[in-house]
TORKOL-4160 file (C-alpha; in steps of 0.2 Angstrom, whole numbers, padded with zeros to 4 digits, m for minus):
292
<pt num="1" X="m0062" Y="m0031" Z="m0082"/>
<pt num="2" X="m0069" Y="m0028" Z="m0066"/>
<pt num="3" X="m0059" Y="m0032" Z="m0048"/>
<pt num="4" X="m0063" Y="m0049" Z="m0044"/>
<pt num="5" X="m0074" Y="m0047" Z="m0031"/>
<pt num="6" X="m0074" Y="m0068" Z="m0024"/>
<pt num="7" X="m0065" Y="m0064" Z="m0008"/>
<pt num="8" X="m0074" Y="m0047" Z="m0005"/>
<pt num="9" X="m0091" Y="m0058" Z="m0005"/>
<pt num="10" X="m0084" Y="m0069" Z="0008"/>
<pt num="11" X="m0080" Y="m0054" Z="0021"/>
<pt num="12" X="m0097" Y="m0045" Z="0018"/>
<pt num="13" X="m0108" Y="m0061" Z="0019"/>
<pt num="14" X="m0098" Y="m0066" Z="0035"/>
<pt num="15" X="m0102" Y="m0049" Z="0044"/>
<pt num="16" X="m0119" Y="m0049" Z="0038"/>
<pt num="17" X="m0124" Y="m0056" Z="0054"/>
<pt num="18" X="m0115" Y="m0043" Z="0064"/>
<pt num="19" X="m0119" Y="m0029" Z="0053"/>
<pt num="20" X="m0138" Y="m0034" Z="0056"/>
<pt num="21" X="m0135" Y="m0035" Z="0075"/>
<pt num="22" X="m0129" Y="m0018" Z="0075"/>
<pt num="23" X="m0143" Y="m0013" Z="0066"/>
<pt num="24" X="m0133" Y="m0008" Z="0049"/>
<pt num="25" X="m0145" Y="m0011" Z="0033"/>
<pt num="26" X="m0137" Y="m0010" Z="0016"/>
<pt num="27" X="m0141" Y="0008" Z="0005"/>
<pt num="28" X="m0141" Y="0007" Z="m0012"/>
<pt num="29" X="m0130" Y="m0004" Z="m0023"/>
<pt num="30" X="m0114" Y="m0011" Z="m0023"/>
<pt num="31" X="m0104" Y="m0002" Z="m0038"/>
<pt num="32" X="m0090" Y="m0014" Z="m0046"/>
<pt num="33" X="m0076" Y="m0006" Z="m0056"/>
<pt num="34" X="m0059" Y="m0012" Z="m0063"/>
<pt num="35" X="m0052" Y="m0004" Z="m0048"/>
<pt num="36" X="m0063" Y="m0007" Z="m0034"/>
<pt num="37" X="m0079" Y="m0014" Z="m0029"/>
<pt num="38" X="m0090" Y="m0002" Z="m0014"/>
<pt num="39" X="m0106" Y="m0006" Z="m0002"/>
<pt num="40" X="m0113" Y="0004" Z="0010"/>
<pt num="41" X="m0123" Y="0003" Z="0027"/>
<pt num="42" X="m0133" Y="0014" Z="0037"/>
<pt num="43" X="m0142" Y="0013" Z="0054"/>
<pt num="44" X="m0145" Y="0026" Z="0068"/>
<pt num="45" X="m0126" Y="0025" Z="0074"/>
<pt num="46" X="m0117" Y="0029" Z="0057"/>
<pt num="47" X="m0114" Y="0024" Z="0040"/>
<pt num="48" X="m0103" Y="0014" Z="0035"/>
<pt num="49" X="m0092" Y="0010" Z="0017"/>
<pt num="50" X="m0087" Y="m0006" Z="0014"/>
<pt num="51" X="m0070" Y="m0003" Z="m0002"/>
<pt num="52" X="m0061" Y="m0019" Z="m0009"/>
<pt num="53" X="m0046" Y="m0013" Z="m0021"/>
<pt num="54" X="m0042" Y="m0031" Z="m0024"/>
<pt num="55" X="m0028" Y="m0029" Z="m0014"/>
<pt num="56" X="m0034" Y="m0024" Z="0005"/>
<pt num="57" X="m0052" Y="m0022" Z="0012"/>
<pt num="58" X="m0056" Y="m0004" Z="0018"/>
<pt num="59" X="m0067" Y="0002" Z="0030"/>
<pt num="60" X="m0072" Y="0020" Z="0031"/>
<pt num="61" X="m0086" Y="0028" Z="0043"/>
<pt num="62" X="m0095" Y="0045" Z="0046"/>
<pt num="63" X="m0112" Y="0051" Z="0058"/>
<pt num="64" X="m0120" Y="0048" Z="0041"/>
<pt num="65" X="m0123" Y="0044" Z="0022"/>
<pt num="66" X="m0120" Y="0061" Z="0018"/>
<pt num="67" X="m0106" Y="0066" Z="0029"/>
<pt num="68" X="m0098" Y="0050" Z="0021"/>
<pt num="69" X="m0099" Y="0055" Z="0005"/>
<pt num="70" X="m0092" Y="0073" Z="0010"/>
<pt num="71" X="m0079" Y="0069" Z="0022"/>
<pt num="72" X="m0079" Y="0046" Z="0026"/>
<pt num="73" X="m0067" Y="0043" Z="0042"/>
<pt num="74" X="m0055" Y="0027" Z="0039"/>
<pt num="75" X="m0061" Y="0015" Z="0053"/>
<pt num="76" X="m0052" Y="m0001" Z="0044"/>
<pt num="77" X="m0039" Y="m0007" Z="0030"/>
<pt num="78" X="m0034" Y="m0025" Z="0031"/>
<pt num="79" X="m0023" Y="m0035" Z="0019"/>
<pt num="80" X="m0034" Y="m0045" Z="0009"/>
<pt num="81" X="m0025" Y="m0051" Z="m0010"/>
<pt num="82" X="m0037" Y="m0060" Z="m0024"/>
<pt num="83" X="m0027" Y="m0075" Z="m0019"/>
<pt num="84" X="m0031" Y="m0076" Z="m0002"/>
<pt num="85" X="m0036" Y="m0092" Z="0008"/>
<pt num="86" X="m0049" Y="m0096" Z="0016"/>
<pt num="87" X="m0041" Y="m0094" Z="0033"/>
<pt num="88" X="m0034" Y="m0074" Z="0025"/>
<pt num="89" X="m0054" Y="m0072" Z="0024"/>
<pt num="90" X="m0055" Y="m0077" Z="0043"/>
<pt num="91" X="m0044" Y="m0068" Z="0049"/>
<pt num="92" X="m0050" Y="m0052" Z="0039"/>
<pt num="93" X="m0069" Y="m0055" Z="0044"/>
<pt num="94" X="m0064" Y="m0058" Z="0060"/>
<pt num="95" X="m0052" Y="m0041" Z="0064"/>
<pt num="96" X="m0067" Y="m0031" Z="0055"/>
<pt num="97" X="m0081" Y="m0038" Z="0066"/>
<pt num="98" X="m0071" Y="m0035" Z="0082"/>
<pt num="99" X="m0067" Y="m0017" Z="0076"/>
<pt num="100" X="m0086" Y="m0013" Z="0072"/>
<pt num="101" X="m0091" Y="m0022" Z="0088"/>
<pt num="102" X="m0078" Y="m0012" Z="0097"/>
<pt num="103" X="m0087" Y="0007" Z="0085"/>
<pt num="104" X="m0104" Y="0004" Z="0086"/>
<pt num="105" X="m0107" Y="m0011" Z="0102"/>
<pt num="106" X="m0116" Y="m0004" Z="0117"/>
<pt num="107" X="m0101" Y="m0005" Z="0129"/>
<pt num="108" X="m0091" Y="0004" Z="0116"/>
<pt num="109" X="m0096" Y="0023" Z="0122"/>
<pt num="110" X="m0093" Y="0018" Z="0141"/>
<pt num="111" X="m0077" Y="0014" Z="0136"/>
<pt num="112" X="m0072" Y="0029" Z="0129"/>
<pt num="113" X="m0078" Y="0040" Z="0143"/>
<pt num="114" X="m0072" Y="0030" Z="0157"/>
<pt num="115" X="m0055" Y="0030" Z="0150"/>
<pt num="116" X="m0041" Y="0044" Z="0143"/>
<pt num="117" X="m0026" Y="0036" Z="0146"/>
<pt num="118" X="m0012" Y="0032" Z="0133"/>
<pt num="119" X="m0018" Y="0016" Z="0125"/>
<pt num="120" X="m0006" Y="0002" Z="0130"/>
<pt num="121" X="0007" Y="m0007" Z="0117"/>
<pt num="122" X="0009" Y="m0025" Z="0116"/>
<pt num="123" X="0024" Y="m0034" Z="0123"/>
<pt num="124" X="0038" Y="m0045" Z="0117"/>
<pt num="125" X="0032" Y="m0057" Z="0133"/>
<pt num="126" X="0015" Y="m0055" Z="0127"/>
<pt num="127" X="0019" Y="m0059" Z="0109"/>
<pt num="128" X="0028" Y="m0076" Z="0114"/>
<pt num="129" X="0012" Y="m0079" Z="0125"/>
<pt num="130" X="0002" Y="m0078" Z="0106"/>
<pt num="131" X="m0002" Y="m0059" Z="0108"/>
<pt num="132" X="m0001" Y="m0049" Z="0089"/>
<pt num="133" X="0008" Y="m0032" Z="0089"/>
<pt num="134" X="m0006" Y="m0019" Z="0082"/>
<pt num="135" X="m0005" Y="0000" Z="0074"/>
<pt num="136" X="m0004" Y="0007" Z="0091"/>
<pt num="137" X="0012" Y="m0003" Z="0095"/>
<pt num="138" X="0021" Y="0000" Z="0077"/>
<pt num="139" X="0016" Y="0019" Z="0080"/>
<pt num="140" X="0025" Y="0020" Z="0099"/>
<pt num="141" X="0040" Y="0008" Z="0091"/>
<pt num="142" X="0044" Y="0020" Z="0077"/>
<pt num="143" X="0043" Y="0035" Z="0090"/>
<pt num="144" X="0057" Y="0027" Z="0097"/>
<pt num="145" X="0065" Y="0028" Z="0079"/>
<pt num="146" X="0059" Y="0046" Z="0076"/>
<pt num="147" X="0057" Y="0056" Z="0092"/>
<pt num="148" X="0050" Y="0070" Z="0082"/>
<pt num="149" X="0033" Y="0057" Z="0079"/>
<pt num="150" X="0029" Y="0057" Z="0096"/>
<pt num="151" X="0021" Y="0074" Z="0095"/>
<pt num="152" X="0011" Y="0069" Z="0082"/>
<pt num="153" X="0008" Y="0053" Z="0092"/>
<pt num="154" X="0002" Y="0061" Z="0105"/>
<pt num="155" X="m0009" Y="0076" Z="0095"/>
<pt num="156" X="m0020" Y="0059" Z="0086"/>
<pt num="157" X="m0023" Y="0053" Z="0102"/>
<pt num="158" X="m0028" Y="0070" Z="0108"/>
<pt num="159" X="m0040" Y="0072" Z="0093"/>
<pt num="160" X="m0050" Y="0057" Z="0091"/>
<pt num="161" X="m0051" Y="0051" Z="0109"/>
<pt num="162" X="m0041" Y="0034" Z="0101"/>
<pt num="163" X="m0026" Y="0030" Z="0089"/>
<pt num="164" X="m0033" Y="0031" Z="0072"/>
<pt num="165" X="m0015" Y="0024" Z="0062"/>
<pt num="166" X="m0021" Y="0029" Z="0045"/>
<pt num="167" X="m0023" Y="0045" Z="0050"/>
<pt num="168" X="m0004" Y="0044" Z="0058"/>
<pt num="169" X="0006" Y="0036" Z="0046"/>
<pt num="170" X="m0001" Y="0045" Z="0030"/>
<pt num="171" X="0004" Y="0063" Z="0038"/>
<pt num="172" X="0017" Y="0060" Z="0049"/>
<pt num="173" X="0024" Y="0040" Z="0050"/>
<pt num="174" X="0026" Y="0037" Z="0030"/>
<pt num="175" X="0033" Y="0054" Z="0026"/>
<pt num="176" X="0048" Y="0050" Z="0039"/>
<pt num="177" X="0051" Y="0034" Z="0036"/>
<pt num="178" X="0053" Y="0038" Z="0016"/>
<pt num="179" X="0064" Y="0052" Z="0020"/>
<pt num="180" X="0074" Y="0039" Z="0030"/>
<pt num="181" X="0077" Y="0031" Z="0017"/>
<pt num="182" X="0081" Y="0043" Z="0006"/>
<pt num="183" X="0094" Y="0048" Z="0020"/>
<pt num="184" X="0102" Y="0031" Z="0019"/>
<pt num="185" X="0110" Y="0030" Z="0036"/>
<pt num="186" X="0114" Y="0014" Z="0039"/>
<pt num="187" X="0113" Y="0017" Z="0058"/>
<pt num="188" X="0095" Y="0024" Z="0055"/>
<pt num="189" X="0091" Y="0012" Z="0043"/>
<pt num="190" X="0095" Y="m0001" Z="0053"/>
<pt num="191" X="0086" Y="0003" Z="0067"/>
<pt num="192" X="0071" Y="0007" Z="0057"/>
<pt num="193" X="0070" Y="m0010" Z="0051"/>
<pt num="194" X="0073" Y="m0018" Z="0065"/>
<pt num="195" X="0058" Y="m0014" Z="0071"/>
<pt num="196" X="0048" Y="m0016" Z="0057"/>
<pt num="197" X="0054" Y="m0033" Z="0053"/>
<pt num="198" X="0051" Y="m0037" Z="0072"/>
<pt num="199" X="0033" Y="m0030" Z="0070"/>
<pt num="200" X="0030" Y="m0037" Z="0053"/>
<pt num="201" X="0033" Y="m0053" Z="0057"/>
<pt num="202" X="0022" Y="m0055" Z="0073"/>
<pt num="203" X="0009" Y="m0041" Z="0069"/>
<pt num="204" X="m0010" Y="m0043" Z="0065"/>
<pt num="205" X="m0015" Y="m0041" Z="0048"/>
<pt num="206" X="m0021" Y="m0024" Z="0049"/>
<pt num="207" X="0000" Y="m0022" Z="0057"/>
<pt num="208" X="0005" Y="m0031" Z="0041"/>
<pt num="209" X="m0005" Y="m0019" Z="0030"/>
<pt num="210" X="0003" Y="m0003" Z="0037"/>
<pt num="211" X="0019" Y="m0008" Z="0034"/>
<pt num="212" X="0019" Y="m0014" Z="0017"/>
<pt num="213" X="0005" Y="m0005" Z="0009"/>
<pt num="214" X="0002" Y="0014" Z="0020"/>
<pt num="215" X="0021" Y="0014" Z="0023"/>
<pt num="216" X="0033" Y="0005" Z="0010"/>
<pt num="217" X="0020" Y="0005" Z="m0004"/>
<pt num="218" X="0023" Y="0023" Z="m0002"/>
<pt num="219" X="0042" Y="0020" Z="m0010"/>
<pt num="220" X="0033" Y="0019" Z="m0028"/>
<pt num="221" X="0042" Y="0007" Z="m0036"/>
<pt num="222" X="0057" Y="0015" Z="m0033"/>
<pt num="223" X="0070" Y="0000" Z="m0037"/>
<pt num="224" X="0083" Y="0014" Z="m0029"/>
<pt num="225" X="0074" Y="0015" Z="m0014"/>
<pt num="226" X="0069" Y="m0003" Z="m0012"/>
<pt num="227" X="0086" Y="m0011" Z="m0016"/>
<pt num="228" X="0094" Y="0001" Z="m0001"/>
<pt num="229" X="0079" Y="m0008" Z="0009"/>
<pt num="230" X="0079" Y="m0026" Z="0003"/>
<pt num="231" X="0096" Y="m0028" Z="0013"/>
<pt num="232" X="0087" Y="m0023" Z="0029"/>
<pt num="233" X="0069" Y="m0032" Z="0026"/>
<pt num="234" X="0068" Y="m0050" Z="0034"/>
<pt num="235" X="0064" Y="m0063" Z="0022"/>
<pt num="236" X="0046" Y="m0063" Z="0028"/>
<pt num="237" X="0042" Y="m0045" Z="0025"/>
<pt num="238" X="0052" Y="m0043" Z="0005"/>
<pt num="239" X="0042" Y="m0050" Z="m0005"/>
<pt num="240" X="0025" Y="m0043" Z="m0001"/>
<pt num="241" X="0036" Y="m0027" Z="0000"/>
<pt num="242" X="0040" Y="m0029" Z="m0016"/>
<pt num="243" X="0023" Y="m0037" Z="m0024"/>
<pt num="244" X="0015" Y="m0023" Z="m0016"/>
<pt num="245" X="0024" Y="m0008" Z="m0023"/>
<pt num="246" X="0026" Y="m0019" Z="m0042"/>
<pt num="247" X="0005" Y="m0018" Z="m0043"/>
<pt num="248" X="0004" Y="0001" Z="m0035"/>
<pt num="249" X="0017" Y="0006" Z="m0051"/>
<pt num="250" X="0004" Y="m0004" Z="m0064"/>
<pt num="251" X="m0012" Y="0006" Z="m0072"/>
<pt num="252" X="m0023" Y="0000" Z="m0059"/>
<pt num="253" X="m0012" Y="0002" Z="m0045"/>
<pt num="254" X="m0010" Y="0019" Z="m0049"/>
<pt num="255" X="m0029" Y="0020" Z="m0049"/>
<pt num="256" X="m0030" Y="0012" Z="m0034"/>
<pt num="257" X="m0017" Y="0022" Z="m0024"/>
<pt num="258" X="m0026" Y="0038" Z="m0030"/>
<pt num="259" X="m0045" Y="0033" Z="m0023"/>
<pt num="260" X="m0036" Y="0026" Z="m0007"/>
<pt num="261" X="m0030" Y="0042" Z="m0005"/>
<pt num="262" X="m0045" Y="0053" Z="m0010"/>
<pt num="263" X="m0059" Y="0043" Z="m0007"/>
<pt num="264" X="m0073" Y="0047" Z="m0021"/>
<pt num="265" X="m0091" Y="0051" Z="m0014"/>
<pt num="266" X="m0102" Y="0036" Z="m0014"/>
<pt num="267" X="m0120" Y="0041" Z="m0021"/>
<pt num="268" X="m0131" Y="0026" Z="m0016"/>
<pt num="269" X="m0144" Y="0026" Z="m0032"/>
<pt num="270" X="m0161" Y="0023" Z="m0029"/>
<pt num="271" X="m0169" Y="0008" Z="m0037"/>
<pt num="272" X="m0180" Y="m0009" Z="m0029"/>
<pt num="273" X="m0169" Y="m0017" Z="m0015"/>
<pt num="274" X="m0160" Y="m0034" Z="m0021"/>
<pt num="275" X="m0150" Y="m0048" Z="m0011"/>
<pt num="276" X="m0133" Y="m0042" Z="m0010"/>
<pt num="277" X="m0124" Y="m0055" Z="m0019"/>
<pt num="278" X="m0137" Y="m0052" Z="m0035"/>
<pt num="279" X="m0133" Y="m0034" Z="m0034"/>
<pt num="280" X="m0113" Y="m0038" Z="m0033"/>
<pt num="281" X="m0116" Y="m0047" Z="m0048"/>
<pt num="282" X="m0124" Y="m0033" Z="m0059"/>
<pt num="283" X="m0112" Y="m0022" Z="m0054"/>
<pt num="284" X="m0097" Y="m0033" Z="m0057"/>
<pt num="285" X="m0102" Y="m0038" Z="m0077"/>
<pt num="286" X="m0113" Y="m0053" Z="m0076"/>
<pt num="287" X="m0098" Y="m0064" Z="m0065"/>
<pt num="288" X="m0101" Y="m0078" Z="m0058"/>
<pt num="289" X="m0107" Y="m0080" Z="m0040"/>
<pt num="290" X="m0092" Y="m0087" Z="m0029"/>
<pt num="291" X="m0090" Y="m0103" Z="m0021"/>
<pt num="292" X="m0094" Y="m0098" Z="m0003"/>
């Protein structure tokens, strides 16, 4: 059976009018599997992959259709569960359009000359004021954890001209916090969840998404692991904790975990352009449209 793709719709045909504004024009067909459904977009500023896994949306980019199918740049990945509401949708289209805005606007290339300072965190005043605590902040927080990350820290921001967290926590943030755990110190593992628990509970969704999926999903199911955590996870973060690393121990977890981390090249096929919903629909097995 293929993912459910109801949600995914909703996302895609909510940036549709950003995507057009920033002159992106879909390239070949969406292709719908059990694991994961795909869409691409190109224009004169990049290409862009669109990946639902049924658990998160993914958004990977690159100077252009081939260089995204050799080597696509995470841009993206926001929590986004087959169950989600309609205000879950929102919030995702929302976070994606202001991050592609942000990529491909026409102030966004000022920015980025003009400024090579340390990108600033967010607050505990700013959060009480209704700020969100983003990547950049959990990545500075857990420096604090694990001095030795700062290096790292500072060698992403170096590279890419801006924090790119994906990039971070896969190679450097995930691995320590596992070993952490491993270690068991309660002293350490206090801390540690501390501040993820603090981060967790008033971080954006993309925030959320690192911390359960990039970062504890990486436990595997471990009931060892995640019994020594369970003590130390607030009641808000456990159970996605735990939903999330139950599906990456299933089949299509398994799947999953292994195309989010190697990402397969996406050949757009060449065949007489369709609306994209239709197009969803062939690839998907003939589903149903959804209610939008």
């Amino acid at each position: 059976m293929a993912v459910q793709v109801e949600k995914f719709h909703a996302v895609l045909d909510a940036l549709a009018p950003e995507l057009q504004t920033l002159g992106f024009a879909q390239s070949g067909e969406p292709e719908v599997s059990d694991t994961q459904a795909v869409v691409c977009f190109v224009s004169d500023k990049g290409a862009l992959q669109f990946k639902y896994t049924g658990v998160r949306v993914e958004v990977y980019t690159a100077d252009d259709a081939e260089a995204l199918a050799a080597s696509p740049k995470r841009l993206v990945v926001s929590l986004l569960p087959e169950d989600a509401t309609d205000k879950d949708v929102r919030y995702v289209t929302g976070e994606v359009s202001e991050t592609l805005s942000a990529r491909f606007g026409t102030k966004a290339p000022v920015q980025k000359k003009q400024s090579q300072k340390m990108p600033q965190t967010v607050s505990k005043a700013a959060v009480k004021a209704g700020s969100f605590y983003d990547p950049n902040t959990l990545a500075s927080k857990l420096c604090l954890v694990f001095p030795e990350l700062r290096e790292p820290y500072k060698a992403n921001l170096a590279a890419y001209g801006e924090f790119l967290p994906e990039e971070f926590f896969e190679a450097y943030g995930t691995p320590r916090v596992v070993d952490a755990i491993k270690e068991n110190k309660p002293a350490t593992m206090k801390k540690l969840f501390q501040t993820l628990n603090e981060i967790y509970e008033d971080g954006t969704n993309d925030t959320q998404s690192l911390i359960a999926v990039t970062i504890l999903g990486a436990l595997d199911n471990d009931q060892i692991l995640l019994a020594r955590c369970v003590d130390y996870m607030s009641e808000t973060m456990a159970p996605p904790v735990i939903e999330v690393n139950k599906f990456l121990a299933t089949s299509a977890g398994k799947k999953a975990r292994k195309k989010m981390q190697n990402p397969p090249p996406y050949k757009p096929k060449k065949k007489k352009k369709q609306g994209f919903l239709s197009q969803m629909m062939a690839g998907g097995g003939g589903m149903a449209p959804p209610a939008i």
